[in-house]
C-alpha positions in Angstrom: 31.6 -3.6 8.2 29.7 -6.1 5.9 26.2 -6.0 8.1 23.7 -4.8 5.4 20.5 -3.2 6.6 18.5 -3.6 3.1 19.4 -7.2 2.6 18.0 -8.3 5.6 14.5 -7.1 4.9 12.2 -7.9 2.1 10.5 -4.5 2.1 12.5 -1.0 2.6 11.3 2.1 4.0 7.7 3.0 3.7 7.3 0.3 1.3 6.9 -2.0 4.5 3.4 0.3 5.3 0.0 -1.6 5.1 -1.8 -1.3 1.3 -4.2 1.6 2.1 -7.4 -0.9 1.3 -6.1 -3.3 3.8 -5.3 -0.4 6.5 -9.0 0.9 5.7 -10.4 -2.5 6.5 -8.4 -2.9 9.6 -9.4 0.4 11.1 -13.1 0.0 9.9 -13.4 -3.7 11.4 -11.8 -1.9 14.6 -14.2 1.0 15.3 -11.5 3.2 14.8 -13.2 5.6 11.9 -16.2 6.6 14.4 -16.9 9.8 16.0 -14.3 10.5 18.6 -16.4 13.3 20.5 -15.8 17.1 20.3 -12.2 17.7 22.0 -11.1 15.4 18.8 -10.5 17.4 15.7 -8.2 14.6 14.2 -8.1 10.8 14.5 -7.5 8.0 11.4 -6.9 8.9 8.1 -5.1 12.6 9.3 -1.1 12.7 9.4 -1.4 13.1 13.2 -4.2 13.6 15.5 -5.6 17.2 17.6 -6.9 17.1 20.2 -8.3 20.5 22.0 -6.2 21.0 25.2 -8.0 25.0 25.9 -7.7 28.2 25.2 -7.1 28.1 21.7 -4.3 25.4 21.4 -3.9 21.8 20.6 -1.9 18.9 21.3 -0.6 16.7 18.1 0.8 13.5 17.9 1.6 11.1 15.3 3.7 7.7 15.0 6.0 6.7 12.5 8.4 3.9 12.0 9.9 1.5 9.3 12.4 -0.7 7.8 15.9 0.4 6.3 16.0 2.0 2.9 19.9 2.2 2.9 22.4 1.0 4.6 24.5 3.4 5.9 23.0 3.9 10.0 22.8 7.5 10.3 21.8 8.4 6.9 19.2 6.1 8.1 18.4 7.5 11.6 18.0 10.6 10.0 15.5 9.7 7.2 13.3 8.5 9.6 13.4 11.6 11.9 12.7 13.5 8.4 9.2 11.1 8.1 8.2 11.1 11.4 8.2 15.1 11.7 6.6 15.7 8.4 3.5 14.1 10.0 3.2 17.3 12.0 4.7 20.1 9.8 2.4 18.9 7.0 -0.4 20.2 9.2 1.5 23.7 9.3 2.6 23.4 12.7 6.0 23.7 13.9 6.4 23.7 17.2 7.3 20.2 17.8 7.9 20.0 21.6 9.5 16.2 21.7 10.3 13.1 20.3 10.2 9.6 21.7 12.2 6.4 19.8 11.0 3.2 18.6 13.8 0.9 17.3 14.1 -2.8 16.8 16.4 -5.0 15.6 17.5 -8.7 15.2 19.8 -10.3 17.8 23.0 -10.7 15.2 22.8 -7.1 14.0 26.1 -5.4 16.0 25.3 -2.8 18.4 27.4 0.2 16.5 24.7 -0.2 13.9 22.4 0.5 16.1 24.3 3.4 17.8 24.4 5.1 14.3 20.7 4.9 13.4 20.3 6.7 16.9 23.0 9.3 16.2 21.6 10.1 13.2 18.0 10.4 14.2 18.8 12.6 17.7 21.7 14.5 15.2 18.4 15.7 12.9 16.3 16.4 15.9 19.0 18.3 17.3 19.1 20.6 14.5 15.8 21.2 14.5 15.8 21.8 18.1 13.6 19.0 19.5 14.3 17.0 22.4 14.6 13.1 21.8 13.8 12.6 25.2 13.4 9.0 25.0 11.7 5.7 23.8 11.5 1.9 23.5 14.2 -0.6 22.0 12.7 -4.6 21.5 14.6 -7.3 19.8 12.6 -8.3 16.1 13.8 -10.3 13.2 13.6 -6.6 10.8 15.4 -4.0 12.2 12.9 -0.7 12.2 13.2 2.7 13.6 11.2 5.9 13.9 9.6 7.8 16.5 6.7 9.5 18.5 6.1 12.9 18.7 4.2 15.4 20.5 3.3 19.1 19.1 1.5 22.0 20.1 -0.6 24.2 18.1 -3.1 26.7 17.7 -6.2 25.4 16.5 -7.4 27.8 14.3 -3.6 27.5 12.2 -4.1 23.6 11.5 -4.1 22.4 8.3 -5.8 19.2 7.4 -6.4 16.7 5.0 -9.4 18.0 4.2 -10.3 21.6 3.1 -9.9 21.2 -0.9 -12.3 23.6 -2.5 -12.8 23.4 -6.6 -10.8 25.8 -8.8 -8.0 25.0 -6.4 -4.2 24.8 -7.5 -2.0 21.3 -6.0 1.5 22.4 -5.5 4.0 19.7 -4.7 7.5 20.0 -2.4 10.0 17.4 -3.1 10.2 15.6 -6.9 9.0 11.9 -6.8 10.9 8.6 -7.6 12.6 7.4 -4.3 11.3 3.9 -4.8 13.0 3.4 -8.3 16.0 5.1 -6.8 16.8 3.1 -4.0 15.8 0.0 -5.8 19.3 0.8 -8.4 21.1 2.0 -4.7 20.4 -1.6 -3.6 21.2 -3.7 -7.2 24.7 -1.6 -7.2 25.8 -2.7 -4.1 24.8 -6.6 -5.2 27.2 -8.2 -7.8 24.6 -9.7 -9.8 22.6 -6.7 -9.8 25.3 -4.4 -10.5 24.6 -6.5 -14.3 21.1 -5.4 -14.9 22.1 -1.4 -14.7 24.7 -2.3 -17.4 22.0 -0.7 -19.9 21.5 2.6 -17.8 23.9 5.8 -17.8 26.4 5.4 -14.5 25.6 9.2 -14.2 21.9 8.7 -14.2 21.8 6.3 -11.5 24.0 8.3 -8.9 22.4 11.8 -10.0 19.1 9.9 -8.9 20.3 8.1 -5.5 21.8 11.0 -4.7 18.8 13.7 -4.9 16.6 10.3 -3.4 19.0 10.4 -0.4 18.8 14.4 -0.2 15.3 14.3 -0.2 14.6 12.4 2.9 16.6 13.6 4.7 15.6 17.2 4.4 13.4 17.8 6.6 9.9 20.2 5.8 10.1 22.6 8.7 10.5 25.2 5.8 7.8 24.3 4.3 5.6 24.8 7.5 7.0 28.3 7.7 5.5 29.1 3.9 2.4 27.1 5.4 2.0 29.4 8.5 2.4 32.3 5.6 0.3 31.4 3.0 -3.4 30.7 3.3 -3.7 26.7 2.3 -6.6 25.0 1.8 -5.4 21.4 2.6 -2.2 19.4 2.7 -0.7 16.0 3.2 3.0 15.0 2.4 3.9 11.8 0.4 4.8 8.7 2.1 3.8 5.0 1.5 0.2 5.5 -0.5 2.4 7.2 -3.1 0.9 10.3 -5.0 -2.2 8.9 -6.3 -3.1 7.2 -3.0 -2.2 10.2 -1.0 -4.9 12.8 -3.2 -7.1 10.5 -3.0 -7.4 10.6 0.6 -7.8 14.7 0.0 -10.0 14.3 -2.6 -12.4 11.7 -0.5 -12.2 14.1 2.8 -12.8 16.8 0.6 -15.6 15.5 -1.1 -13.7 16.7 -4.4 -12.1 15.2 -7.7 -8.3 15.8 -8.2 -6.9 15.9 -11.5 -2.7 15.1 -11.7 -1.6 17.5 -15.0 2.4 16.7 -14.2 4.6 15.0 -12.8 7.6 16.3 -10.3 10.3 13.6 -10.4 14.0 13.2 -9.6 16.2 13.1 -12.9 16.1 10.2 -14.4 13.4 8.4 -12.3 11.4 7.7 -15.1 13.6 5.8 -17.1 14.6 3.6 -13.7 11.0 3.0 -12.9 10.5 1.6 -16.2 13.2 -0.4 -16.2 12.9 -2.0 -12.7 9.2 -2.2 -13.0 8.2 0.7 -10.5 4.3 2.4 -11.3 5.8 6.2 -10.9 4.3 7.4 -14.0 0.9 6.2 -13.1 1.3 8.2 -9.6 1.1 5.4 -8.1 5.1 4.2 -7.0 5.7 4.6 -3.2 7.7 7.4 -1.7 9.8 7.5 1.8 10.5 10.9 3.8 8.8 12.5 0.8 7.5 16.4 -0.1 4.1 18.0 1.2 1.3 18.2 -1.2 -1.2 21.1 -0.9 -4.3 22.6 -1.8 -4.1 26.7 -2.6 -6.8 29.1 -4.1 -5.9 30.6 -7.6 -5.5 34.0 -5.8 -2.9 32.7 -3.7 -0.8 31.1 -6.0 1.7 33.9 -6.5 2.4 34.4 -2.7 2.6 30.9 -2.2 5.7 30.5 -5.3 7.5 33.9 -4.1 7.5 32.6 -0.1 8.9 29.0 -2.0 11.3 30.9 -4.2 12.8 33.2 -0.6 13.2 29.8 1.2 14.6 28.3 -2.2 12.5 25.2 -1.3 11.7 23.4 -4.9 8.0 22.8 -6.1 6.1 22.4 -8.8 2.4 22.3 -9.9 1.3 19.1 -9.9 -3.0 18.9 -10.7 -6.2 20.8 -9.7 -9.2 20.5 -8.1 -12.9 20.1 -9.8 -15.8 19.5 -8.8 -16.4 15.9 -7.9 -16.9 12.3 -5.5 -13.7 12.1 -4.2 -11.9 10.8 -7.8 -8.2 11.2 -8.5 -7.8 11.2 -12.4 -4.5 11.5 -14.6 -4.5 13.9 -17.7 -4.5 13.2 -20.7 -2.1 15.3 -21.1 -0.1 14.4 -18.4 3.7 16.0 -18.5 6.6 15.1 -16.8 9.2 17.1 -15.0 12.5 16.0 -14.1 14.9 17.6 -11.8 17.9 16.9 -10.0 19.4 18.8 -6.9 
């Protein structure tokens, strides 16, 4: 089948998101970053709201949906059941009780496309036993697809945004670089484009598509499960603000300033960003179905590498906590780490 996904939209993946100063803007001009009363513990700007349903537990729920970032349907289906359940496990909860479908797609786009991005987002939920137990299909020039879903918690085991305290450690799940990645996925498959990676290692450009494509579609359950084990300060996972725009929405709800000492990326990331013009080295490149960032005390530290190191779920150190306004500064001595799956 010819039908590309990526060539038929001019953005891919979370790359189609709002620019976080436009979405602030939007939700400030709306009311929508007021009070929302005391059975509210979350709203705008968390990964998913809670809301207080008694005795001790909560009710999550977030919304997630975008454009294709490859082409093949249920590669695709699942990616974007890997980004729409981060929302909640990056809160530490993993008791996802349901999943609801939002998919779109233009009139000329065959139906067995559409079946495979389906099958490949209820084949992920499956395996993570939640029930896709329904949703909403409209016709729309871009195709998109993603989800609802609907958690429960208890209230005193959320982890927000917020929470950063000074002297803290930021841990990272998940190397960076999926934009640069998929941006060499797509020129290989184009004739033309196949002629600007003429320059770059063939072995460099699959390692890096290839740990990009594993990536988001793993899923951070696991990484809830450390969450649940290890006392965390605050967390958020990496989507379409990228890793600089991400801290800084911990480091404003915290009231804190965020230092980034390294930076986690996929093998040979760097040199693709570079070349295709991609900001990943200034933290700033954005990421699809990526890792879960998070805030732990110095004390904790050790626990929180030995629980990663059982569930053999890669992370690195990525920056600290100081005291601070809400500022997200790069080192001086910034460093780079590369790895590959």
């Amino acid at each position: 089948m010819n039908y590309s996904l990526t060539k038929i939209v001019p953005v891919h993946g979370c790359s189609c998101k709002l620019p976080q100063y436009q979405l602030e803007k939007l939700l400030g001009n709306a009311g929508l970053t007021q009070g929302y009363g005391d059975e509210v513990l979350a709203g705008a700007w968390e990964n998913s709201s809670v809301v207080k349903i008694g005795g001790g537990f909560v009710v999550l729920n977030s919304l997630d949906f975008f454009t294709p970032i490859v082409d093949e349907p249920e590669i695709q289906g699942r990616i974007a059941g890997s980004n729409v359940t981060s929302d909640i496990y990056t809160l530490g909860i993993t008791d996802i009780v349901s999943l609801l479908t939002i998919m779109a797609y233009p009139e000329d786009m065959p139906d067995e496309i559409a079946v495979g991005m389906l099958k490949g987002l209820n084949d992920f939920c499956r395996e993570l036993n939640i029930p896709l137990v329904g949703g909403h299909t409209i016709r729309n020039p871009w195709p998109i697809i993603g989800g609802a879903v609907t958690a429960i918690g208890q209230v005193d085991k959320i982890i927000y945004t917020r929470g950063a305290q000074i002297g803290d450690q930021i841990f990272l799940t998940k190397p960076l670089g999926v934009a640069s990645a998929m941006a060499a996925y797509r020129l290989q498959k184009d004739d033309e484009g196949k002629n600007l990676l003429t320059d770059i290692s063939e072995d460099l450009v699959k390692t890096a598509i290839t740990q990009a494509i594993t990536n988001m579609t793993t899923p951070n359950k696991s990484v809830a499960e450390v969450m649940q084990k290890v006392p965390i300060h605050a967390a958020t996972d990496i989507t379409g603000f990228g890793l600089k725009g991400h801290l800084a929405n911990m480091a404003m709800l915290s009231q804190v300033d965020i230092t980034i000492s390294n930076l986690y990326v996929i093998k040979g990331t760097p040199i693709l960003s570079e070349f295709l013009g991609y900001p990943l080295l200034t933290g700033e490149a954005k990421e699809t179905a990526g890792g879960i960032l998070m805030a732990v005390s110095k004390e904790n530290v050790e626990d929180l590498q030995n629980e990663f190191d059982k569930q053999k779920i890669k992370y690195c150190k990525v920056g600290y906590v100081t005291k601070g306004n809400g500022n997200v500064n790069i080192s001086k001595n910034l460093k780079i780490t590369e790895t590959e799956a």
